[in-house]
Structure formats: structure tokens, C-alpha cells
KETOR-176535 format. One record per residue: residue in one letter; x, y, z of N, C-alpha, C, O in turn. Coordinates in Angstrom, 3 decimals. Layout:
<nodes>
   code        n.u        n.v        n.w       ca.u       ca.v       ca.w        c.u        c.v        c.w        o.u        o.v        o.w
      A          X          Y          Z          X          Y          Z          X          Y          Z          X          Y          Z
...
</nodes>
This chain:
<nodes>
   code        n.u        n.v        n.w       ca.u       ca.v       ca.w        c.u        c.v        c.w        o.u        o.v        o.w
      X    137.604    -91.259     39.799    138.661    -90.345     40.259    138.177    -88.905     40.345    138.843    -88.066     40.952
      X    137.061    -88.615     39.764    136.359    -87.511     40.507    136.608    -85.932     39.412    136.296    -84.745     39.496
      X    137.443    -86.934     38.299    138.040    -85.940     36.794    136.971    -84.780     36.528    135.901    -84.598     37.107
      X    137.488    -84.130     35.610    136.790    -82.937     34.967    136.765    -84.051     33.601    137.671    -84.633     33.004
      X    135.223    -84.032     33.431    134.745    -84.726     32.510    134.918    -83.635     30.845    135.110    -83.847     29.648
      X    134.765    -82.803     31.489    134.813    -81.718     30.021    136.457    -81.736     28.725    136.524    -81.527     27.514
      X    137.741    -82.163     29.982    139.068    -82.514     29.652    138.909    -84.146     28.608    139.811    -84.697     27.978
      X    137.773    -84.484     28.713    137.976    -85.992     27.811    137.528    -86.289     26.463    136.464    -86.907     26.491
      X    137.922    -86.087     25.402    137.603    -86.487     23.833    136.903    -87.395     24.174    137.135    -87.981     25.232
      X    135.969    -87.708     23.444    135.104    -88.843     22.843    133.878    -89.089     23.856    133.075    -89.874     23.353
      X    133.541    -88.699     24.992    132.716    -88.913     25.615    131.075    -87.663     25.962    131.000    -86.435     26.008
      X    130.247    -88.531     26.098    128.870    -87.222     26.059    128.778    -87.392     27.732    129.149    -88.453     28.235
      X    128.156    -86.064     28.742    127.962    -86.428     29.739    126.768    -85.238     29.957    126.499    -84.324     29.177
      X    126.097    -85.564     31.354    125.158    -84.272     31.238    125.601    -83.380     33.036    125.762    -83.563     34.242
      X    125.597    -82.741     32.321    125.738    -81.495     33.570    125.269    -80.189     33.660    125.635    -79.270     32.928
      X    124.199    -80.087     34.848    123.197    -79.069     35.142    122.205    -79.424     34.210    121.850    -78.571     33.397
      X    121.612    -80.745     34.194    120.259    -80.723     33.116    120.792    -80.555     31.861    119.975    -79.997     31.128
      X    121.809    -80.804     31.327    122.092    -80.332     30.110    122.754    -81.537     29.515    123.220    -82.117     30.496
      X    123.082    -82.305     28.332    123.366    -83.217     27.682    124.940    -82.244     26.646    125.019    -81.509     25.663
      X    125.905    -82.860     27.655    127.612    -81.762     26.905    127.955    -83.102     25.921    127.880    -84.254     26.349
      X    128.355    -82.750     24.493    129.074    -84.116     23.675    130.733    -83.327     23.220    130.987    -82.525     22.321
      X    131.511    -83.873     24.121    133.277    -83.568     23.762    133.188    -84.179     22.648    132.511    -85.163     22.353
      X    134.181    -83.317     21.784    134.633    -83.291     20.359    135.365    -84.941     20.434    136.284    -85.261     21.188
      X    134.736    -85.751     19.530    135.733    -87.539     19.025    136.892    -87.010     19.640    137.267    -85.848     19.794
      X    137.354    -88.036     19.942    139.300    -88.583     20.433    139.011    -89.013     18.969    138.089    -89.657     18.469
      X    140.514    -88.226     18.281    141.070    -88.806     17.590    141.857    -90.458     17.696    142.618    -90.637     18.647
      X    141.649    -91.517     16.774    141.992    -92.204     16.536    143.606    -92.741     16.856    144.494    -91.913     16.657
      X    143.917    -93.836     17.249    145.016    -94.087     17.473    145.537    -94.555     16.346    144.990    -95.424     15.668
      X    146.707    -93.973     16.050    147.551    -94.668     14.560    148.080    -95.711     14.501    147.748    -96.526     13.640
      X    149.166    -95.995     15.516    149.842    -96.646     15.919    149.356    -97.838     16.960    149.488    -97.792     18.183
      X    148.735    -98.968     16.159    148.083    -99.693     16.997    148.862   -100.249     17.708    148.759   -100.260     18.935
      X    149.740   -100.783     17.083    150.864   -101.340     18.131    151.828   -101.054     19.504    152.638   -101.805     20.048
      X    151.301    -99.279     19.940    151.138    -98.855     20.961    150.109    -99.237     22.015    150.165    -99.161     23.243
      X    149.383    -99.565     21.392    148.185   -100.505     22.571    148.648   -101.628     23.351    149.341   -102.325     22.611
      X    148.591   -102.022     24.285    148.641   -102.880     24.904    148.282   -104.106     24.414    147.452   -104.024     23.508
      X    148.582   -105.081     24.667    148.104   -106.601     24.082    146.624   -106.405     25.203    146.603   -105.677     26.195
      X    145.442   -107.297     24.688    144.362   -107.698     26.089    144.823   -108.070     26.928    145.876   -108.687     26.768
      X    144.237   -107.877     28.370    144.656   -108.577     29.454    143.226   -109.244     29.502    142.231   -108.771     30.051
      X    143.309   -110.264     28.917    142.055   -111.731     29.063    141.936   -111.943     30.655    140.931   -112.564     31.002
      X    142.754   -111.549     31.609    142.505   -112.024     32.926    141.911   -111.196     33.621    141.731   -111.505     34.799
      X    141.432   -109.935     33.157    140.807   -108.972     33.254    138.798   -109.620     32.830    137.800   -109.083     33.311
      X    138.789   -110.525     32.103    137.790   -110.651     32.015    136.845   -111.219     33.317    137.382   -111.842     34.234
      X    135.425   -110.946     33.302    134.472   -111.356     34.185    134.651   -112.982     34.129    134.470   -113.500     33.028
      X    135.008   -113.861     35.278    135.298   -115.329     35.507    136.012   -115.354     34.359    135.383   -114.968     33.373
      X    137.104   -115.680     34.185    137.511   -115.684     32.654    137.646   -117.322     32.926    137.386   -117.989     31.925
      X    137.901   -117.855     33.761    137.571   -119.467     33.726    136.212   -120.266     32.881    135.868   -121.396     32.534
      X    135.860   -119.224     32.840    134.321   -120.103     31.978    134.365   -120.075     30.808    133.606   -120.699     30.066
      X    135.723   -118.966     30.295    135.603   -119.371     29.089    136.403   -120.649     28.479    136.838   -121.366     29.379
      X    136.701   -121.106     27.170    137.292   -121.997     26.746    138.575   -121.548     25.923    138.822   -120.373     25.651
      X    139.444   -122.753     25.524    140.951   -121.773     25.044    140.700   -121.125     24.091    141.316   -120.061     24.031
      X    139.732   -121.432     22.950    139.578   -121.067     21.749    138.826   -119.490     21.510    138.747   -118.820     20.481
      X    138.274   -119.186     23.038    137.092   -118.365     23.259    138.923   -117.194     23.265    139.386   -116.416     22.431
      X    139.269   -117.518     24.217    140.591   -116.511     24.192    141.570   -116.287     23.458    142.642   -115.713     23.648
      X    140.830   -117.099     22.068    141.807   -117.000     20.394    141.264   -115.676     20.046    141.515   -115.219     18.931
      X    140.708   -115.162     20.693    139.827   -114.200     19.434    141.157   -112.828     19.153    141.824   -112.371     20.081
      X    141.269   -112.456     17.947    142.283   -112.007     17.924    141.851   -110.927     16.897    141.249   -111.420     15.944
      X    142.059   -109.087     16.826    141.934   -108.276     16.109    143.160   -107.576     15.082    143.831   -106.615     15.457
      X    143.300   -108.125     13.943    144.486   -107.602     13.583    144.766   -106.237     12.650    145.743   -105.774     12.061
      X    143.792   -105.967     12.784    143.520   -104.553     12.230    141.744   -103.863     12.555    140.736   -104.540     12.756
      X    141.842   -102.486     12.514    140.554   -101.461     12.520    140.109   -101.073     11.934    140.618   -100.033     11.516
      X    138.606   -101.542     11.260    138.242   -100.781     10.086    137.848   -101.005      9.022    138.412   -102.037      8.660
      X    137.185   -100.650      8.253    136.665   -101.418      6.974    136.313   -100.248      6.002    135.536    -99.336      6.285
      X    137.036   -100.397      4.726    136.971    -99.179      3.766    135.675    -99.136      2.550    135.598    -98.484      1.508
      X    134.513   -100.342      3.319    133.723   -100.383      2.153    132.190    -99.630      2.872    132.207    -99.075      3.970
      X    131.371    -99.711      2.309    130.078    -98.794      2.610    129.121    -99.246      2.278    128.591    -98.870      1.232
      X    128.527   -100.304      3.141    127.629   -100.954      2.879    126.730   -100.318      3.822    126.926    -99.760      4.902
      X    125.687   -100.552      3.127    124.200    -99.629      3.450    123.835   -100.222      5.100    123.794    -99.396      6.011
      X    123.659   -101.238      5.296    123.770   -101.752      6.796    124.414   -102.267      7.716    124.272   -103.354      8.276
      X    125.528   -101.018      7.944    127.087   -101.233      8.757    127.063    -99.898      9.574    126.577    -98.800      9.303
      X    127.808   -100.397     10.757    127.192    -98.702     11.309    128.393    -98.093     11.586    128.482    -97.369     12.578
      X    129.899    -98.394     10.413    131.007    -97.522     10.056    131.621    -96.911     10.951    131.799    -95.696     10.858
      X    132.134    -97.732     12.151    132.124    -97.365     13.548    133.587    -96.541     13.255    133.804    -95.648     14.074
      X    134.473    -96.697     12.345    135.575    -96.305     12.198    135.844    -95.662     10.975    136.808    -95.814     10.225
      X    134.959    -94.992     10.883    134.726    -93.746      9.633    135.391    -94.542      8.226    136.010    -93.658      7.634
      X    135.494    -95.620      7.587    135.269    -96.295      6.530    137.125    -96.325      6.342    137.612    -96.564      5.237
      X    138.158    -96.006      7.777    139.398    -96.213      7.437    140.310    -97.594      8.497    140.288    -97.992      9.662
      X    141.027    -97.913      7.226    141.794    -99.194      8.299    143.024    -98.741      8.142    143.561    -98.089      7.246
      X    143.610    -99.438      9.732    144.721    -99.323     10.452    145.329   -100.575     11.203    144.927   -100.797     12.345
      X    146.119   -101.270     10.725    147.043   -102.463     10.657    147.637   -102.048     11.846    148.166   -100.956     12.056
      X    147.476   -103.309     12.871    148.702   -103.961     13.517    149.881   -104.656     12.735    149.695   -105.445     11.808
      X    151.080   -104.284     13.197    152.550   -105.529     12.484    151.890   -106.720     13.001    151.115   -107.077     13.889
      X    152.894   -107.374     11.547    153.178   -108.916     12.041    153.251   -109.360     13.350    152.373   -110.090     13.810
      X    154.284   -108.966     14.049    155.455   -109.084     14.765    154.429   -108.589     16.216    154.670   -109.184     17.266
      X    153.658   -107.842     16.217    152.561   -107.707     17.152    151.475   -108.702     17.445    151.123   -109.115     18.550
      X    150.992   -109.025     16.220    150.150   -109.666     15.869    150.611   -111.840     16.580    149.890   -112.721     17.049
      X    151.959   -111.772     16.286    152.566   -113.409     16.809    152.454   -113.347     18.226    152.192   -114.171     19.102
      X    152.864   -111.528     18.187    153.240   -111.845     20.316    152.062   -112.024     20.428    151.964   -113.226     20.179
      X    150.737   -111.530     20.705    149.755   -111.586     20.964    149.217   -113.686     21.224    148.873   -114.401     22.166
      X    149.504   -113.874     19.474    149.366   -115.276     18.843    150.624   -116.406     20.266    150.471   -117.608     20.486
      X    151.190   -115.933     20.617    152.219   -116.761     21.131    152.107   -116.722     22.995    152.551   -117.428     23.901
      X    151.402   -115.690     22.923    151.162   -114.995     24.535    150.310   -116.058     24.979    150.649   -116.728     25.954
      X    148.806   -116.376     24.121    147.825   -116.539     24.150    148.124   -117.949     23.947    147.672   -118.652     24.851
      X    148.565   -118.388     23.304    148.458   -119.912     23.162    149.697   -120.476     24.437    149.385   -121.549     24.955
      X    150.850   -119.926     24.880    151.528   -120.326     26.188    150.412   -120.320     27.370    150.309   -121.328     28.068
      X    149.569   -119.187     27.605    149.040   -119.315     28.695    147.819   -119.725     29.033    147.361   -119.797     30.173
      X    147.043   -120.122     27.539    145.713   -121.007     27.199    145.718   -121.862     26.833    144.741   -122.605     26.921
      X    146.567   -122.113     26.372    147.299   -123.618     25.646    146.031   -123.757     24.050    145.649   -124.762     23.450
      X    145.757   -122.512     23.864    144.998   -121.862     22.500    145.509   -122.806     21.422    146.729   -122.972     21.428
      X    144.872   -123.396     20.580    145.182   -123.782     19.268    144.549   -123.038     18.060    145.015   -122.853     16.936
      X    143.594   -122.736     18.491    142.045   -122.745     17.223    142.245   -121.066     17.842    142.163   -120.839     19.049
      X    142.500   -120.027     16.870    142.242   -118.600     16.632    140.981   -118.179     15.907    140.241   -118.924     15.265
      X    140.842   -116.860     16.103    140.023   -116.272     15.495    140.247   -114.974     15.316    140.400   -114.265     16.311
      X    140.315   -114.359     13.861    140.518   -113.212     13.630    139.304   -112.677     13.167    138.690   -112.921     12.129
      X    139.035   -111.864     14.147    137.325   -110.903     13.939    137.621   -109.483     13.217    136.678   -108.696     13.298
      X    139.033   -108.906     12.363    138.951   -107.799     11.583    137.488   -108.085     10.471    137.167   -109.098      9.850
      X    136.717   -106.492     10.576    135.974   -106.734      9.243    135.762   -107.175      8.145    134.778   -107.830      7.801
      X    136.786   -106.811      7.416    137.212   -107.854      6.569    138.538   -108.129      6.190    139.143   -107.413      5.393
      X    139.139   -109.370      6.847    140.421   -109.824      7.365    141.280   -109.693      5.823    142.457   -109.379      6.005
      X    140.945   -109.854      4.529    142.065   -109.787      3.353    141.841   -108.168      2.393    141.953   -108.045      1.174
      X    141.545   -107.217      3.272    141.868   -105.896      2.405    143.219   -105.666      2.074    143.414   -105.286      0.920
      X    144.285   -105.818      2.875    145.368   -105.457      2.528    145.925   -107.174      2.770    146.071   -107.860      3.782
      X    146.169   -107.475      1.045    146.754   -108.790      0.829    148.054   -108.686      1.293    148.175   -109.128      2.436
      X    149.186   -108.201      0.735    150.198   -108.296      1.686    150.169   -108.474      3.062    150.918   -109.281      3.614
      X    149.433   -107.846      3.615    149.312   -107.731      5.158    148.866   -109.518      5.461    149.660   -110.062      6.229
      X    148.143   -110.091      5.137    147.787   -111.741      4.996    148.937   -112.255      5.125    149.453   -112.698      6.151
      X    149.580   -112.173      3.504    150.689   -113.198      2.783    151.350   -112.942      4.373    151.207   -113.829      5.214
      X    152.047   -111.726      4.694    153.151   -111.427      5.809    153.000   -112.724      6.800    153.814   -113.633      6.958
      X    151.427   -112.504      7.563    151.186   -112.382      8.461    151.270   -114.638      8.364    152.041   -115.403      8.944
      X    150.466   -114.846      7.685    150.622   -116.588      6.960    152.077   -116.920      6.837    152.356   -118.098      7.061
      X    153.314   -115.902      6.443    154.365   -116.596      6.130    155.241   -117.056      7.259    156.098   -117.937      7.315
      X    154.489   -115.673      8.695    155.237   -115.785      9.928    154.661   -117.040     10.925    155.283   -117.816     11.651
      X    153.588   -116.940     10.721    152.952   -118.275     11.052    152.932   -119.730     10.746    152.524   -120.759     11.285
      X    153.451   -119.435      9.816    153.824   -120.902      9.336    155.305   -121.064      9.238    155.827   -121.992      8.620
      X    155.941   -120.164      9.846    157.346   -120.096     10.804    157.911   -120.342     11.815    159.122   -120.446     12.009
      X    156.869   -120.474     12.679    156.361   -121.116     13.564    156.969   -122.296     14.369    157.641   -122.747     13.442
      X    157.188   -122.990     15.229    157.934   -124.216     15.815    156.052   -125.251     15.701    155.955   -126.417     15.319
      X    155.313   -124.698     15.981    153.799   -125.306     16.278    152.847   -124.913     14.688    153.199   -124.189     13.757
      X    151.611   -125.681     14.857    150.624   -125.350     14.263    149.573   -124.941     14.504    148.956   -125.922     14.921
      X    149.071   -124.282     14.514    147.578   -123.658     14.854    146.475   -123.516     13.870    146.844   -123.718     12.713
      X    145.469   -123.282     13.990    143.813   -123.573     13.045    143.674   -121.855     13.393    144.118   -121.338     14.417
      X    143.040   -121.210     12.422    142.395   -120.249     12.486    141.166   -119.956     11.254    141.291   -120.475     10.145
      X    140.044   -119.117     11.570    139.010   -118.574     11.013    139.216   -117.030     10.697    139.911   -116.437     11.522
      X    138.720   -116.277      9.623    138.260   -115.403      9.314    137.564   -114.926      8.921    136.840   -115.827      8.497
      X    136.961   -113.707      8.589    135.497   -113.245      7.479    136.117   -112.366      6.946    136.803   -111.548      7.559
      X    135.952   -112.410      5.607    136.055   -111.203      4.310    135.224   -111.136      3.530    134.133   -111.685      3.683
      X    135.611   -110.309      2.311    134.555   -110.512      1.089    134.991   -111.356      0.103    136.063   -111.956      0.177
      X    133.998   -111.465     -1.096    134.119   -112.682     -1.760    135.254   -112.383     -2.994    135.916   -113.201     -3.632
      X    135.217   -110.487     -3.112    135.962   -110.061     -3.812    137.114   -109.742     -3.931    137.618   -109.294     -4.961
      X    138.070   -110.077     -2.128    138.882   -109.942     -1.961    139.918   -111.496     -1.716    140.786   -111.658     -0.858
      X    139.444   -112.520     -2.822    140.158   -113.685     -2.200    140.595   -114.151     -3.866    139.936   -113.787     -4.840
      X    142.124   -115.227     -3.968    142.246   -115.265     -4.926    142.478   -116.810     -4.685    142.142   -117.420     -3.670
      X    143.226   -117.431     -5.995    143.204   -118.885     -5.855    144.826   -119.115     -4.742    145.139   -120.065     -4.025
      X    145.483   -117.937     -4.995    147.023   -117.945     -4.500    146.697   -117.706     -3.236    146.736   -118.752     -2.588
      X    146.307   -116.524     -2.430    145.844   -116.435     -1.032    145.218   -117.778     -0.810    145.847   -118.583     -0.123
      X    144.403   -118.015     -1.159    142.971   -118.943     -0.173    144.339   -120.368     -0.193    144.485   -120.760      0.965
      X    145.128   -121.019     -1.033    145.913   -121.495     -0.954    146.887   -121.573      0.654    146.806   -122.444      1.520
      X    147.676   -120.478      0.637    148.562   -120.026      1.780    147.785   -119.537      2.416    148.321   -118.515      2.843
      X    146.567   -119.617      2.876    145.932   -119.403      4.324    145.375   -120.953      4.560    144.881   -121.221      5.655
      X    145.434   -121.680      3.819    145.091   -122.947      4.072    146.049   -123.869      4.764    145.769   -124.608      5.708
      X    147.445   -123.709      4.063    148.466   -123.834      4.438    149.217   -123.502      6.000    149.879   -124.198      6.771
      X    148.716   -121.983      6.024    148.724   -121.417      7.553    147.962   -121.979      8.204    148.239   -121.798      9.389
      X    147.268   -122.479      8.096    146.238   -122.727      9.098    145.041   -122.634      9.012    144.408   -123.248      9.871
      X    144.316   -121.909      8.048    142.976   -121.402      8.167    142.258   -122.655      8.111    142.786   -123.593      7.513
      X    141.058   -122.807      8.685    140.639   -123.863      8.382    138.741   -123.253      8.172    137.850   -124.044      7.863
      X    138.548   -122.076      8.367    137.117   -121.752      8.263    137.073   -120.160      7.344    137.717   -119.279      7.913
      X    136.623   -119.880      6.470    136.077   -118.751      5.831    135.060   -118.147      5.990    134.130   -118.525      5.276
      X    134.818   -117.139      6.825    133.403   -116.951      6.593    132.900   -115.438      5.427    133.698   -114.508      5.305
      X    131.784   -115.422      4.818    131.759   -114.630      3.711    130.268   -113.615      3.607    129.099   -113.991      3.689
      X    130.697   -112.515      3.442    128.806   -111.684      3.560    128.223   -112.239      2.126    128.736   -111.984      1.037
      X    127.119   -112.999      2.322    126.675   -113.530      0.466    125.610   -112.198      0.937    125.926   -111.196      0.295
      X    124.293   -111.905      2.006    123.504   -110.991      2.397    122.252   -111.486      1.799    121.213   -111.755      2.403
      X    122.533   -111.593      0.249    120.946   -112.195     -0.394    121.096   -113.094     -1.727    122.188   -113.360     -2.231
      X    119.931   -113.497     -2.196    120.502   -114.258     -3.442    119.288   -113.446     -4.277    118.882   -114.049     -5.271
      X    118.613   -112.047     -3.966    118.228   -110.920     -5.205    119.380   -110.268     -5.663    120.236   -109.994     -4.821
      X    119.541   -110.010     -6.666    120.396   -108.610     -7.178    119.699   -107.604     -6.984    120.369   -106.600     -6.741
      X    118.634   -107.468     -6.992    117.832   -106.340     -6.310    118.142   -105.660     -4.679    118.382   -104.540     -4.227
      X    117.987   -106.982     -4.158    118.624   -106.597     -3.007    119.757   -106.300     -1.977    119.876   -105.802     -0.858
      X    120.892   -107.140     -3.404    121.879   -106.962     -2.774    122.606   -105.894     -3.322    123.749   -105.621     -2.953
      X    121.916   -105.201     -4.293    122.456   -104.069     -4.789    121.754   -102.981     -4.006    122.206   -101.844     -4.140
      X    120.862   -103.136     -3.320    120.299   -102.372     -2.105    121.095   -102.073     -0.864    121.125   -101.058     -0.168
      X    121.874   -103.472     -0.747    122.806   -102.935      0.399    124.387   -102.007      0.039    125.224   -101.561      0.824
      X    124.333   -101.977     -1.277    125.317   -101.187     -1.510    126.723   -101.557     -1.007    127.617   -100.746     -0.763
      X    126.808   -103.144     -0.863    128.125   -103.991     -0.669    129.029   -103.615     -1.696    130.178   -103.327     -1.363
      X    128.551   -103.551     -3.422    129.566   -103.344     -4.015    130.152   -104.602     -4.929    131.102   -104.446     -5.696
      X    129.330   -106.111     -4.715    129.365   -107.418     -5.042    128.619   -107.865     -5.830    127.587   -107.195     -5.825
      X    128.572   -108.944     -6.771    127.498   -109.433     -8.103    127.392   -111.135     -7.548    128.196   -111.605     -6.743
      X    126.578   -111.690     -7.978    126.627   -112.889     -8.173    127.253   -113.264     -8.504    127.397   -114.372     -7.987
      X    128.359   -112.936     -9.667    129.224   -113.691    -10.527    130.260   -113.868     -9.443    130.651   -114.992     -9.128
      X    130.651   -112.906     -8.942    132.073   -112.810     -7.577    131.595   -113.604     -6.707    132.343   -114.419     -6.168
      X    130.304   -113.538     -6.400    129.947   -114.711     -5.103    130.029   -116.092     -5.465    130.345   -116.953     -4.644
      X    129.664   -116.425     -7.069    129.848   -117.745     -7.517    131.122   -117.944     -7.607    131.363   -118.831     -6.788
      X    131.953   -117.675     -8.057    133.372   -117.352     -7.922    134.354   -117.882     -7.223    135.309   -118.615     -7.484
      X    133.630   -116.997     -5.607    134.456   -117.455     -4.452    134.052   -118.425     -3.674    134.511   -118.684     -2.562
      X    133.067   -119.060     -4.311    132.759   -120.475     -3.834    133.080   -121.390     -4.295    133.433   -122.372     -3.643
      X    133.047   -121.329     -5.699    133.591   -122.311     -6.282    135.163   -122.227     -6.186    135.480   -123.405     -6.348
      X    136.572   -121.363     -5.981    137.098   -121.078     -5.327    137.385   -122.083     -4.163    137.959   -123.156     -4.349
      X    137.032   -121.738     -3.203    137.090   -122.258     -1.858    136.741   -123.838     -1.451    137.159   -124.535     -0.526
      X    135.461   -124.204     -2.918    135.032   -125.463     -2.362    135.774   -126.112     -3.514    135.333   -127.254     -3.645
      X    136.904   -125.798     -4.574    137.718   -126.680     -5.224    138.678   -126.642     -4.200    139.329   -127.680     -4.080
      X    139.082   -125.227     -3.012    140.379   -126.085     -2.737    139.875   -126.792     -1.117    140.777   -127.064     -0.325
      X    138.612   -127.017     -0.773    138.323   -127.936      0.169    138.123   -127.023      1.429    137.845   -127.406      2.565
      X    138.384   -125.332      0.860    138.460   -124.922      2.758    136.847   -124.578      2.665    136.015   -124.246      1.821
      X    136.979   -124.982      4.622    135.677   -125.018      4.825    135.241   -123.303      4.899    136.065   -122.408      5.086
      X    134.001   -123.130      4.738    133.393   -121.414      4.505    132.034   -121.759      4.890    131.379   -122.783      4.695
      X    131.710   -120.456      5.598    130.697   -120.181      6.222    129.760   -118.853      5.177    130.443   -117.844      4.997
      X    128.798   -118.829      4.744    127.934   -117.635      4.311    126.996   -116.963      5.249    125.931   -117.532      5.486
      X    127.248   -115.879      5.785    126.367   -114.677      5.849    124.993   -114.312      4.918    124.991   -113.755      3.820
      X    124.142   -114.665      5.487    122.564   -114.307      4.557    121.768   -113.319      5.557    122.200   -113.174      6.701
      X    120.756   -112.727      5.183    120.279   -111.621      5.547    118.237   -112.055      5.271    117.705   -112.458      4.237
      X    117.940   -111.920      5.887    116.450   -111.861      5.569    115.626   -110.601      6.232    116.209   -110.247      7.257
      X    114.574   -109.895      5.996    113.993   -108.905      6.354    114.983   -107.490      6.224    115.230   -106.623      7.062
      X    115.428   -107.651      4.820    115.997   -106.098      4.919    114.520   -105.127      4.034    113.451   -105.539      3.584
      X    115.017   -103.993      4.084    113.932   -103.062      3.237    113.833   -103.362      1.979    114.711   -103.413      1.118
      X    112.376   -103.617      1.900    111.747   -103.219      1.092    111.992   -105.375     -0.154    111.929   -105.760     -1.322
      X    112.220   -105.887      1.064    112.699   -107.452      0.401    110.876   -108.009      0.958    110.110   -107.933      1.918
      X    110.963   -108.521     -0.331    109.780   -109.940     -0.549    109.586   -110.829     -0.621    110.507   -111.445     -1.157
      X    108.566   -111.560     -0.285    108.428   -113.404     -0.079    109.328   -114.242     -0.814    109.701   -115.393     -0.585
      X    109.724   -113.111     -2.130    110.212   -113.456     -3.321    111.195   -113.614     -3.779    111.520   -114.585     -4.462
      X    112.092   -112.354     -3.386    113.100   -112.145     -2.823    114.149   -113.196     -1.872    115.364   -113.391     -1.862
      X    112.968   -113.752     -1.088    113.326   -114.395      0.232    114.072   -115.842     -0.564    115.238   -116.235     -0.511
      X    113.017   -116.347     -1.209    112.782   -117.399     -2.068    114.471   -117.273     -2.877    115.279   -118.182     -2.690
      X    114.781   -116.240     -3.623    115.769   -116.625     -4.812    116.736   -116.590     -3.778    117.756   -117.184     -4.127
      X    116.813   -116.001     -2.356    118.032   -116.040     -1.495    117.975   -117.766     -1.244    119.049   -118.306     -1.509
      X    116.967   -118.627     -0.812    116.673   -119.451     -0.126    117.709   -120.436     -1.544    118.873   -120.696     -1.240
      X    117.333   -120.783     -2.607    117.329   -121.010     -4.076    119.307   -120.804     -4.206    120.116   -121.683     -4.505
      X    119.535   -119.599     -3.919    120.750   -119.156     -4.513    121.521   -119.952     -3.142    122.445   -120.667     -3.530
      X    121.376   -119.964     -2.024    122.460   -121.082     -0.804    122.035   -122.340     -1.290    122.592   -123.277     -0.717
      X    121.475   -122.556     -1.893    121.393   -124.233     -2.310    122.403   -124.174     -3.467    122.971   -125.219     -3.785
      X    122.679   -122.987     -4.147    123.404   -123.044     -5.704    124.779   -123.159     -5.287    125.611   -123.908     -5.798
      X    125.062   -121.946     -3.812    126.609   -122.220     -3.887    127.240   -122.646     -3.149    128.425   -122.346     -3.005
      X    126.333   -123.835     -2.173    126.793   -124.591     -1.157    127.819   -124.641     -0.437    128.848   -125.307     -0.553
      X    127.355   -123.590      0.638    128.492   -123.542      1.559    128.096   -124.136      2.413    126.936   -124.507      2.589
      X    129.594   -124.419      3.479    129.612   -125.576      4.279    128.692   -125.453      5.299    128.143   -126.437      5.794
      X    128.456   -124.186      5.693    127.856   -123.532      6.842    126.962   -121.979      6.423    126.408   -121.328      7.309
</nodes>
């Protein structure tokens, strides 16, 4: 449209040989002012599959500080409603005939209420649906992992990163072994399936290193 590029927050552009960076756009608060996706907007969106068009964001943000995250949202989260979150869930499965979701928030159980809500409306439901998430190991209890099982969840996925304490106190996650043993044993008494996150070649990690990671996924056998 031929705009004055200088009028736009958040964008760098160069003009006259010169590299201009406009001051960040502030953040939107109110997510639920956003528009739902328009999936039909995507490139062939026929190629994808229903489940591919589950993918679903129900919040922005992640309040922890781990050494290899690149904190795209300055370390703050911001919740979509329930009630946003179904239309989306209800849009998507009428016009994909979607069963199997996926919620890609960073880490989907920071704000437990926000879960319980979101599980109680869903399983309110006239239908049933399957969904996946990823969190941490420190944010799951025997009562949640319960009523997301119930809702639907049928996959966990979890950052384990390493099986050094050396190294995983390198990434500055904020997690022990004991919490990672924990939430496995956790998850694999109540049968839901979970996926682990492992990490190899971070700084300053050794053959050795490699080894007690290799050692420690055999200890807390996850499904995936």
C-alpha cells in the first residue's frame, strides 16, 4: 500500500543506506480481541490433515528463563478465555471434522485454574475430543493430570533436556531430578501417554554427560 514505514511499531526497515529499527508494538492484552485463524488462508490448506488444523494456542508466553529459549515474549503470559478458546475448539472441528487437538502454549499448565476451567468446559461438551500438550514436570499434580485425562488429553509432552545435574542446572530450567522422577512416575501410574524432550550437544556437555542422559531415559521411561 505504499505506507510510511516509519508510522509502524515493531518493524526494522532500511532507508537511504541506512538500517531504521521502530520502537516494539506493544503487546496485545486482550487476546481475545484477535481474530480466531483463518486456516483457509493457508498455502493449499488441502494438504493438510484434520488434526494438522487442531493446532490450537491458548495463551502467550512463558514466565520461566531458561538459558536456551529465545523469550520471544519478554518472560510474560497472557490467557485467552475459556469461552474463546471452545469457539475456536468448535469452529475447527465443524469445518475439519478435527478430533485430535493440539495445544502448542509453552507451557500449557502455568496457570492451573486456567486448565481445570478450560477441561471442565470441554468435557461439557455434546462430543469428545483427544488432545496433547507440553509443560513442565513441576507444574503437574496427581488431581490435574487426572481431569486432563478425563478431558481428553491423551499425550504429555515434558522438557526432561538432560539426565546431568550439571547440565541441567546449566540450562537454568529451574528443575531437579527428583521433580522429573516424580512426574513420571505420576503420569505412568495414571497410564497417560508422555513424551520427553532431551537435549544433546549443549555447552560445555560430555561423552559423559551424554551417557547419564542416555542412562537417566531408560530410568524414567517415557512413552516417547
Amino acid at each position: 500500500e505504499k505506507r510510511n514505514f516509519s508510522n509502524l511499531p515493531g518493524i526494522s526497515f532500511r532507508k537511504d543506506g541506512k538500517v531504521i529499527h521502530n520502537p516494539d508494538r506493544k503487546f496485545v492484552e486482550n487476546l481475545d480481541s484477535i481474530p480466531l485463524p483463518d486456516r483457509e488462508a493457508l498455502m493449499h490448506p488441502t494438504n493438510y490433515s484434520s488434526e494438522d488444523m487442531g493446532v490450537i494456542l491458548t495463551s502467550r508466553g512463558c514466565p520461566y528463563g531458561c538459558s536456551y529459549c529465545f523469550h520471544m515474549w519478554n518472560r510474560r503470559v497472557r490467557y485467552r478465555s475459556v469461552d474463546s478458546i471452545m469457539e475456536e475448539i468448535r469452529q475447527i472441528r465443524a469445518k475439519y471434522r478435527t478430533s485430535q487437538f493440539s495445544f502448542k502454549d509453552d507451557s500449557f499448565t502455568v496457570k492451573r485454574g486456567h486448565v481445570v476451567d478450560l477441561c471442565k468446559a470441554i468435557l461439557n461438551e455434546p462430543y469428545k475430543i483427544g488432545w496433547s500438550c507440553t509443560t513442565r514436570v513441576d507444574l503437574l499434580d496427581e488431581e490435574l493430570v487426572r481431569l486432563m485425562k478425563k478431558a481428553g488429553c491423551n499425550l504429555v509432552n515434558l522438557g526432561i533436556e538432560s539426565g546431568s545435574e550439571k547440565i541441567l542446572k546449566e540450562t537454568e530450567k529451574g528443575i531437579n531430578h527428583g521433580q522429573i522422577r516424580k512426574a513420571a512416575k505420576l503420569l505412568n501410574r495414571n497410564r497417560l501417554f508422555w513424551g520427553g524432550y532431551f537435549m544433546v550437544g549443549l555447552p560445555e556437555e560430555t561423552e559423559e554427560d551424554i551417557k547419564l542422559t542416555f542412562e537417566f531415559l531408560k530410568e524414567i521411561k517415557p512413552y516417547y
